[in-house]
C-alpha positions in Angstrom: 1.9 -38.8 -4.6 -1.5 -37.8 -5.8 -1.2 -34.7 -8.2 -3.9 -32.0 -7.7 -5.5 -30.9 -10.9 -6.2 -27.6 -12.1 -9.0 -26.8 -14.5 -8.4 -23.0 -15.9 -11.7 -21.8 -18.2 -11.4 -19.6 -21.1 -14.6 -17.0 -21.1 -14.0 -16.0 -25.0 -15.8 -13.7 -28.1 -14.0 -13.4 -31.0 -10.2 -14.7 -30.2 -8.7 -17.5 -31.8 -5.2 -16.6 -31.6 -4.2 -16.3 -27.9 -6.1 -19.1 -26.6 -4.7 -21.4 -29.0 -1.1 -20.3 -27.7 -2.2 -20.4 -24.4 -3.9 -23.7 -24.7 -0.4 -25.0 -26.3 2.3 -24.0 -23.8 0.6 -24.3 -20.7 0.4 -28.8 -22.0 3.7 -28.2 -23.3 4.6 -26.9 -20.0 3.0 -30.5 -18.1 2.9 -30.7 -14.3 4.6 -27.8 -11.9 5.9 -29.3 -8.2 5.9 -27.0 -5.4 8.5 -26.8 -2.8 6.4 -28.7 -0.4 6.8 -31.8 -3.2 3.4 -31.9 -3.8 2.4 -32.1 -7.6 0.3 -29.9 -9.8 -1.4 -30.5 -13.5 -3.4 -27.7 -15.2 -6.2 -28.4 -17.8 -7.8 -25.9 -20.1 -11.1 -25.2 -21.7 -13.4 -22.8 -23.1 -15.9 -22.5 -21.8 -19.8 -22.6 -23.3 -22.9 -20.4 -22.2 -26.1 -22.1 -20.9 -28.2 -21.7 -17.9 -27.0 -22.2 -14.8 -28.4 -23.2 -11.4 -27.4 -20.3 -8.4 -26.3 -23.7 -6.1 -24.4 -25.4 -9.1 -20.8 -26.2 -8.6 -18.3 -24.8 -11.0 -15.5 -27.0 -12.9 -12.7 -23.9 -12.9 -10.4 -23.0 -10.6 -9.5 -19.9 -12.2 -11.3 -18.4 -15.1 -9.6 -16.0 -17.5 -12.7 -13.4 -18.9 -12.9 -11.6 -21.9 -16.4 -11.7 -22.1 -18.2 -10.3 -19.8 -17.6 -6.8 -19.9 -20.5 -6.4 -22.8 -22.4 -10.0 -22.2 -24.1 -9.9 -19.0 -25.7 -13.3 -19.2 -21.9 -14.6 -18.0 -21.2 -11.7 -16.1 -23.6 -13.3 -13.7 -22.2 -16.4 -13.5 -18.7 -15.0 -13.2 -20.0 -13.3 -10.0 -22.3 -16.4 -8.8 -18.5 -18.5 -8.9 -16.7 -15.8 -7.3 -19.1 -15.1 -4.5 -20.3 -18.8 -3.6 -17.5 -20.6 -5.1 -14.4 -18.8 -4.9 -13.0 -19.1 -8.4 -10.3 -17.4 -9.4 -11.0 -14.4 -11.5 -9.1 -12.5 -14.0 -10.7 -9.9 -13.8 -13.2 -9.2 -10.9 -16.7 -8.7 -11.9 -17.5 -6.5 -9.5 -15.3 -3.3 -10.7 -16.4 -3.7 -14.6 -18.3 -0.2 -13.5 -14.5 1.7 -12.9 -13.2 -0.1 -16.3 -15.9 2.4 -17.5 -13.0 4.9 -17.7 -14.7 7.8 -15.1 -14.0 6.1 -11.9 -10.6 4.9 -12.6 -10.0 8.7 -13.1 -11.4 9.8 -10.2 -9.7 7.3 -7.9 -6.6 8.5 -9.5 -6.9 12.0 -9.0 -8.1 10.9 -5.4 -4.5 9.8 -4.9 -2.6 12.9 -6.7 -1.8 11.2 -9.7 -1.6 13.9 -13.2 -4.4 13.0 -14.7 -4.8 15.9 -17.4 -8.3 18.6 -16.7 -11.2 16.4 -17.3 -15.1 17.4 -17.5 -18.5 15.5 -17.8 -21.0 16.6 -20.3 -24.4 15.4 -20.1 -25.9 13.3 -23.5 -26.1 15.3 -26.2 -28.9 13.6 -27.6 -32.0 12.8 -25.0 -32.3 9.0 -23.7 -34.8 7.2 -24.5 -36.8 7.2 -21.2 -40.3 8.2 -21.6 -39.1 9.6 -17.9 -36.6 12.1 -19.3 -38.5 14.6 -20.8 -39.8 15.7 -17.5 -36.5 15.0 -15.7 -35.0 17.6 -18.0 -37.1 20.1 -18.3 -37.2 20.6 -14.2 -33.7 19.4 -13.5 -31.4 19.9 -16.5 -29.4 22.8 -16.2 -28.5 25.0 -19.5 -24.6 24.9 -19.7 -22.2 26.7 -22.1 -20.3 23.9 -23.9 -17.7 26.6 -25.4 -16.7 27.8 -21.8 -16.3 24.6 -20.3 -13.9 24.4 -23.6 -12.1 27.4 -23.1 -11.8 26.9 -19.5 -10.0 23.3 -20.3 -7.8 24.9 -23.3 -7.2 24.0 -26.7 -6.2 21.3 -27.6 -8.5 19.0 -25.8 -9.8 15.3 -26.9 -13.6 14.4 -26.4 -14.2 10.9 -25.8 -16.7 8.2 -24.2 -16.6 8.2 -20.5 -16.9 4.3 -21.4 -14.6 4.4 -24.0 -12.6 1.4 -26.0 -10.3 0.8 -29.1 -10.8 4.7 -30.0 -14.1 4.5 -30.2 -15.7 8.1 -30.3 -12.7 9.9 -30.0 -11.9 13.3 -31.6 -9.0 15.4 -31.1 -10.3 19.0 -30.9 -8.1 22.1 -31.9 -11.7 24.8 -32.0 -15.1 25.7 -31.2 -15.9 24.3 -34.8 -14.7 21.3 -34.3 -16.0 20.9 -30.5 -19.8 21.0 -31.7 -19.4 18.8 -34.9 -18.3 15.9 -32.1 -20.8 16.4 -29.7 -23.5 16.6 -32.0 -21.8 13.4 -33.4 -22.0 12.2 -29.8 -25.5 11.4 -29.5 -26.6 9.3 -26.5 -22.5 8.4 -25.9 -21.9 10.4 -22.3 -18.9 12.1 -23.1 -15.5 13.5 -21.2 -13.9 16.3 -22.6 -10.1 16.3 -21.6 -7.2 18.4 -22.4 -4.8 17.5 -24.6 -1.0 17.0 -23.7 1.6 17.4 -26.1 3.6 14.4 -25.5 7.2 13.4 -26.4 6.4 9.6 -26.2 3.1 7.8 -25.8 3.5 4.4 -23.4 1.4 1.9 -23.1 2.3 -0.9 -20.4 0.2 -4.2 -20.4 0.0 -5.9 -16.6 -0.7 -9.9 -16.0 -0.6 -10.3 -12.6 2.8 -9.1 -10.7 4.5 -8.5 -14.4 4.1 -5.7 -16.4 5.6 -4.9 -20.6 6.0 -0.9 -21.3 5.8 -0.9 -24.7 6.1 2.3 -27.1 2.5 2.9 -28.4 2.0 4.9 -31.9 -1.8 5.6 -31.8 -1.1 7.5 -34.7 -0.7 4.1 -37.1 -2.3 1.2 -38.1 -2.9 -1.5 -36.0 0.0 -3.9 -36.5 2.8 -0.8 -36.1 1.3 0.9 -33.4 3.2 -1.3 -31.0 7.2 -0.3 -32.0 10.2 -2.5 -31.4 12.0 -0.2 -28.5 13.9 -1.0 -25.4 15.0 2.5 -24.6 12.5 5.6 -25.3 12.1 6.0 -21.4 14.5 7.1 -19.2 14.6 4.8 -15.8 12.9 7.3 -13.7 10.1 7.7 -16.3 9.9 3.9 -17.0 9.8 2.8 -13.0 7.2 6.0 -12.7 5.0 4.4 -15.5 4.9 0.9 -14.3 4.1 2.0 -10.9 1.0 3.9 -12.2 -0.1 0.9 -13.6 0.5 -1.6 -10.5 -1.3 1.2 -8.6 -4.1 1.2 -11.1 -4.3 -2.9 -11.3 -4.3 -3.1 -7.4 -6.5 -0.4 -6.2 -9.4 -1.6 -8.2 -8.0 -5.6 -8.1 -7.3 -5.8 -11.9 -4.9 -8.8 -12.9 -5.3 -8.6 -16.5 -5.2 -4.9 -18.0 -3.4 -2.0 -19.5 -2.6 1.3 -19.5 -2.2 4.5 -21.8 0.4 7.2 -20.1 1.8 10.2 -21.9 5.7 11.8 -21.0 6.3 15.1 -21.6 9.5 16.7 -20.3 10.1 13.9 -17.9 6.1 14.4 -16.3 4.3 11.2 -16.9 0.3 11.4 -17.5 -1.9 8.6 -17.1 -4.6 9.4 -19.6 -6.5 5.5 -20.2 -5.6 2.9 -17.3 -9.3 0.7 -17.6 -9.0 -2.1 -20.1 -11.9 -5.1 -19.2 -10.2 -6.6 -23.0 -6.5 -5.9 -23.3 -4.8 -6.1 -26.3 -3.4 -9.2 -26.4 -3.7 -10.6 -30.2 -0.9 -11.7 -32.1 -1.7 -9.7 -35.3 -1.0 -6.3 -33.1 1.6 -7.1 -30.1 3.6 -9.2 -32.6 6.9 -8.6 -30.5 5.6 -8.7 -27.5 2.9 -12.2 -27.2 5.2 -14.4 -26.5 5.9 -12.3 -23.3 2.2 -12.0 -22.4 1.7 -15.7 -23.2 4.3 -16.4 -20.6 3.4 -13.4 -18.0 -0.7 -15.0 -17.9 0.5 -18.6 -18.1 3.1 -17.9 -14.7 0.1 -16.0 -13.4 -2.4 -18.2 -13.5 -0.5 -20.9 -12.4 1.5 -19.3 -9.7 -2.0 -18.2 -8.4 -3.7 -22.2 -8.7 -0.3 -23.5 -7.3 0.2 -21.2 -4.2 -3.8 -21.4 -3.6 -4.0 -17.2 -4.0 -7.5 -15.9 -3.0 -9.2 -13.5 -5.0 -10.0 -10.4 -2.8 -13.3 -8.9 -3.2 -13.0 -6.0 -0.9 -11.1 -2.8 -2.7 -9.6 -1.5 1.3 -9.4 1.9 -0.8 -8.6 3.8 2.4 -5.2 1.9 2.7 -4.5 4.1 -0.4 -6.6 7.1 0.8 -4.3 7.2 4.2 -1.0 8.0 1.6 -2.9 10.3 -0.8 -3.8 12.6 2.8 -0.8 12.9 4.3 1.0 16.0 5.2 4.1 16.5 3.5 4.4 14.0 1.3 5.9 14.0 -1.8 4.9 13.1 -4.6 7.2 10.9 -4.9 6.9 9.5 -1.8 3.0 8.8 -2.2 4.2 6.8 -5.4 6.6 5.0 -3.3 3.8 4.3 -0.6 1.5 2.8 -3.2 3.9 0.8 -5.0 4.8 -1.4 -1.6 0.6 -1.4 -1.3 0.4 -3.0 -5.6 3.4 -5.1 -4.8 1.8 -6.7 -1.5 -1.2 -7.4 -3.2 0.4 -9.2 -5.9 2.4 -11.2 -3.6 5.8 -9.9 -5.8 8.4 -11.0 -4.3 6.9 -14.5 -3.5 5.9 -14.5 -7.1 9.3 -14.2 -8.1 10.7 -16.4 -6.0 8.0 -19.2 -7.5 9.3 -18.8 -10.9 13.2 -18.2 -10.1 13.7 -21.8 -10.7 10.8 -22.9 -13.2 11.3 -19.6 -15.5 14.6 -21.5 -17.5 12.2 -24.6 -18.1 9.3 -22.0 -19.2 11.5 -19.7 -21.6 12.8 -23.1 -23.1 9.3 -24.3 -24.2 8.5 -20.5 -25.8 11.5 -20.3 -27.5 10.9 -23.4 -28.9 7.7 -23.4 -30.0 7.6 -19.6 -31.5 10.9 -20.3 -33.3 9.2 -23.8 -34.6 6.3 -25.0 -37.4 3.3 -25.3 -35.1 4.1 -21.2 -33.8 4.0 -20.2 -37.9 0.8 -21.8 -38.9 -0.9 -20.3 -36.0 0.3 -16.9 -37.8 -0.3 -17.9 -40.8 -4.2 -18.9 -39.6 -4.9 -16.0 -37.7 -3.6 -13.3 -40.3 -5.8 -15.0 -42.6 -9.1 -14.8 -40.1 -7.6 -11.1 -39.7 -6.8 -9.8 -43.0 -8.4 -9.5 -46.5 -6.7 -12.5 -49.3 -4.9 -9.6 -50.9 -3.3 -8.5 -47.9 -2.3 -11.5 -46.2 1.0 -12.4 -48.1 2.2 -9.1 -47.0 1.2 -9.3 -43.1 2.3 -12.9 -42.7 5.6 -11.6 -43.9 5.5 -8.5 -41.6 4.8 -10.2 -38.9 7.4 -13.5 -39.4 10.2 -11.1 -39.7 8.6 -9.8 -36.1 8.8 -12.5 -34.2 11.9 -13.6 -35.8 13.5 -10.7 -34.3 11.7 -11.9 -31.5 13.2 -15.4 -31.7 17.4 -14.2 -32.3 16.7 -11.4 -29.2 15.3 -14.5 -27.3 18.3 -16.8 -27.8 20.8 -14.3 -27.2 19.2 -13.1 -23.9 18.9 -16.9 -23.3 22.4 -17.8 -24.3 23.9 -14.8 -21.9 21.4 -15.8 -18.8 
């Protein structure tokens, strides 16, 4: 029988270290077979910018991006394929515009979700528009940046309404502090939002119809912020925070992203939930790649295998029918939008696709973290990452990571 083959691009910056594991297992992993019989290889590449013709005919199946969101050149081309050629897209081009933070809040507020007090505050600085001079002086209104404050309550954080990797945020505790960031602000457009004094900061990275809740310390450096922990959520809070995020990921068609929720006293609040680049490098998830390694290998393959089309249209009022109606819980409403995220990802046929493959799958991992080729692709990327004088120190840091990684793995293996 006549295999079908799969050609999944890489859209890339600056990564070296996930492709290159992604690039390994998926040929260690060789041809899948469906339960029709019928026979399935996958190559990968990355691929290169250059121009392109609007009628030209794509070579991917499925593209995995993590590009686009600040070079527009491939932007278009990622929607060109999507609209005339129906590649599959991780993620859609077309919502980059809610990854800018401000509509993923306001969709989630649409649908009751606790989303802490937020507030918009024009520029602080004017743009440079040789239009806005006029624009302001006859449509600007004067506004009183310390009552907006107050109304809000100290503590509050201000932060770009586009917002990545903390960039621009301040924590706020007074008026003093309030104008020294926005004057800092400049031509960032800027949310003001209050704080919540959390008990445990969550951060839970979705691939597809998966999803890792990981304990997030945004107070340390990089490669501890992600802590080793399998049980700082209770299960109501845990099932409550991946929820939120399936909600997130399928309301706006997001297969790839991640999302920041605070608990406090058992009330979870999503605060970040619009990630076009998830963290996915080795240097910070440590613990944690080889399961998001697996999680957007199954993925994309599951999606190439079954023939899964990408769905352009966002049927928002599928979700807007549970947020409006009377006497519903809230509870409920998150009950309602979980069976929505979960038939959008095809769950349980997902599951089913992988219940006899994922033994096969975990082998390969296991074998290849836990082996030579796994170390010098740490040992590589630490030193791309880290200054000489550090690098000693990390490579060890991170081996005795993934070693922990590596004895969990076999144990959970050896019980399974």
């Amino acid at each position: 029988m006549t295999a079908t083959r799969h050609i999944i691009g890489l859209l890339l910056g600056t990564e070296e270290d996930w492709p290159a594991a992604f690039e390994e297992i998926l040929l260690r992993l060789g041809p899948v077979q469906d339960a029709d019989g019928s026979r399935h290889t996958f190559d990968c590449e990355r691929i290169t910018i250059e121009p392109f013709g609007l009628r030209d005919h794509p070579r991917y199946d499925l593209v995995i991006d993590r590009l686009a969101y600040w070079y527009y050149h491939p932007r278009e081309w990622l929607k060109k394929v999507a609209l005339m050629d129906g590649v599959y897209l991780l993620n859609s081009p077309f919502t980059f515009q809610s990854m800018e933070k401000h509509a993923a809040y306001c969709a989630m507020m649409r649908l009751g979700l606790k989303v802490p007090e937020t507030v918009l505050v024009p520029y602080k600085n004017p743009l440079d528009n040789n239009r806005y001079a006029y624009t302001s002086a006859r449509y600007n209104q004067p506004f009183d940046l310390d009552a907006i404050a107050e109304q809000i309550g100290y503590p509050l954080f201000m932060k770009p309404y586009d917002g990545g990797a903390w960039r621009g945020v301040s924590r706020i505790g007074n008026a003093e502090e309030l104008h020294a960031a926005y004057d800092a602000s400049g031509e960032m457009l800027m949310h003001l939002q209050k704080a919540v004094d959390y008990d445990v900061f969550a951060r839970s990275l979705s691939i597809g119809a998966e999803t890792m809740v990981m304990r997030f310390q945004p107070d340390q450096p990089m490669h501890l912020r992600y802590a080793v922990d399998h049980s700082f959520l209770s299960a109501p809070e845990g099932v409550e925070v991946v929820t939120i995020g399936r909600l997130v990921n399928a309301f706006f068609k997001w297969e790839f992203n991640s999302c920041e929720t605070l608990v406090k006293g058992g009330e979870v609040y999503p605060i970040d939930y619009a990630n076009a680049c998830p963290d996915v490098s080795l240097t910070s998830l440590h613990y944690y790649f080889p399961w998001a390694m697996k999680a957007l290998l199954k993925w994309c393959v599951f999606a190439l295998v079954t023939g899964r089309r990408a769905k352009l249209d966002l049927e928002t009022d599928r979700y807007f029918a549970i947020a409006d109606e009377p006497g519903m819980s809230y509870e409920e409403k998150l009950t309602g939008y979980r069976e929505l995220a979960d038939g959008y990802f095809d769950s349980q046929r997902y599951h089913e696709f992988w219940a006899d493959r994922q033994a096969r799958l975990d082998e390969i991992v296991l074998d290849w973290v836990a082996g030579s080729d796994f170390d010098q692709l740490l040992i590589r990327t630490v030193q791309l990452v880290y200054p000489a004088d550090e690098q000693d120190k990390f490579i060890a840091h991170l081996r005795g990571l993934l070693s922990l990684w590596v004895r969990d793995e076999t144990a959970r293996l050896a019980v399974a």
